[in-house]
C-alpha positions as CSV (number, residue, x, y, z in Angstrom):
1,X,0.0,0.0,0.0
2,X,1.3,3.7,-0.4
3,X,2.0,5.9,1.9
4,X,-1.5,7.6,2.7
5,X,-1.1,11.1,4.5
6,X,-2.4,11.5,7.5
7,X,-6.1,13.3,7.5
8,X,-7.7,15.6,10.4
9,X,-11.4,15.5,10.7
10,X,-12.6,18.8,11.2
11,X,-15.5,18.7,12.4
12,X,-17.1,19.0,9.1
13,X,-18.6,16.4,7.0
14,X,-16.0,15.8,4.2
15,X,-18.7,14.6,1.2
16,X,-19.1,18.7,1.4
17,X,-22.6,19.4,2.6
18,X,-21.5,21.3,5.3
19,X,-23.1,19.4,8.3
20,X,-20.8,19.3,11.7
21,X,-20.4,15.9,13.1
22,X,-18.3,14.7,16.0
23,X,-14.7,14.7,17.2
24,X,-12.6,12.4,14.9
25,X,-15.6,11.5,12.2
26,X,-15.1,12.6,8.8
27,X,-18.3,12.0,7.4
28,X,-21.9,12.5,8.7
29,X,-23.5,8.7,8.9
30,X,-23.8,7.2,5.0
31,X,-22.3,10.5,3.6
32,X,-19.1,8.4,3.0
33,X,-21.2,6.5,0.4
34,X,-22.6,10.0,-0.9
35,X,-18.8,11.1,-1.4
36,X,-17.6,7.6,-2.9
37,X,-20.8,7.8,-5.5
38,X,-20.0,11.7,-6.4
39,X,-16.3,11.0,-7.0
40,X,-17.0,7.9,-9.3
41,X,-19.8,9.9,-10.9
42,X,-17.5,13.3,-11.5
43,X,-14.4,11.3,-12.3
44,X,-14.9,8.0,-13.9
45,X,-19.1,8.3,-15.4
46,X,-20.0,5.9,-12.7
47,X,-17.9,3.1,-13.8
48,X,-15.9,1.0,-11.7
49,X,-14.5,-0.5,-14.6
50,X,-13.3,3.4,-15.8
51,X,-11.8,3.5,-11.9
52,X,-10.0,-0.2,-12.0
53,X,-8.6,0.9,-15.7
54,X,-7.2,4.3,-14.6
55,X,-5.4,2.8,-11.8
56,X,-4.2,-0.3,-14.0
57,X,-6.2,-3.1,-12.7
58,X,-8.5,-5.2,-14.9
59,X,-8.5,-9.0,-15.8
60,X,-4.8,-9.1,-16.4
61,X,-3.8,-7.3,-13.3
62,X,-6.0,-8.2,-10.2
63,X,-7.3,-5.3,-7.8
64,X,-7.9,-7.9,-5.5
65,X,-5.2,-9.6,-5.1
66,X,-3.0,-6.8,-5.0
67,X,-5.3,-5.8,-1.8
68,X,-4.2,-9.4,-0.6
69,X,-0.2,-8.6,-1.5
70,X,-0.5,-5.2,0.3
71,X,-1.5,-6.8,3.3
72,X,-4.6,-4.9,3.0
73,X,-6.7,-7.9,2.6
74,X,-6.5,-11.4,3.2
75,X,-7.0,-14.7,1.6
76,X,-8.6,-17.8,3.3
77,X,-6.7,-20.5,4.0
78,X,-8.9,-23.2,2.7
79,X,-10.6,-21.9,-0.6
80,X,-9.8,-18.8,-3.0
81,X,-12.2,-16.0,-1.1
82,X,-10.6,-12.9,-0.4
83,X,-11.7,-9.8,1.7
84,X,-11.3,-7.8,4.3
85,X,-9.9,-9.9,7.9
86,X,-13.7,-9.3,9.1
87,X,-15.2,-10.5,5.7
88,X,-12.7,-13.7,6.0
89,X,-13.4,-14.6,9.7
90,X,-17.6,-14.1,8.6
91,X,-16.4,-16.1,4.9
92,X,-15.3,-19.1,7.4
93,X,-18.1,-19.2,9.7
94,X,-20.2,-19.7,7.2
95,X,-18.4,-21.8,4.4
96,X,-16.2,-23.6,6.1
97,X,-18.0,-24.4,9.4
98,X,-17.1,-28.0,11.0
99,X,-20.6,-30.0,12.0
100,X,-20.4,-31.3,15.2
């Protein structure tokens, strides 16, 4: 993964409508969505495949798995499913659970 800077909330909702939240929240609740949605809209037409192809990813070079090789994501150890560590622990409970 790059090196991210590191971001101040400020009190401020960051999608830009202006509405103050709480100490160390960047976003009023779902306006993270509302940001994400307006930045793929105003920079990509509302494509992810626009997004994945700007940033070189696409079905030769694998978005996901570079989240895995980043350390960002994680891959479970008995089948190919990959996700976030709380999207693999939830992935095993449910495919992978042991009857007793």
């Amino acid at each position: 993964m790059t090196d991210l800077p590191r971001l101040t909330a400020t009190g401020t909702c960051w999608c830009g409508c202006g509405t103050t939240i709480g100490a160390g929240s960047f976003f009023a609740p779902g306006h993270d969505k509302v940001a994400e949605a307006a930045l793929l809209a105003t920079e990509y037409g509302t494509s992810v495949p626009q997004l994945l192809h700007k940033h070189g990813y696409g079905p030769g070079h694998s978005v996901t798995m570079r989240a895995v090789d980043s350390g960002a994501w994680q891959q479970c150890p008995s089948c190919d499913y990959v996700g976030a560590p709380a999207s693999i622990r939830n992935h095993e409970k449910k495919a992978h659970r042991t009857e007793q």
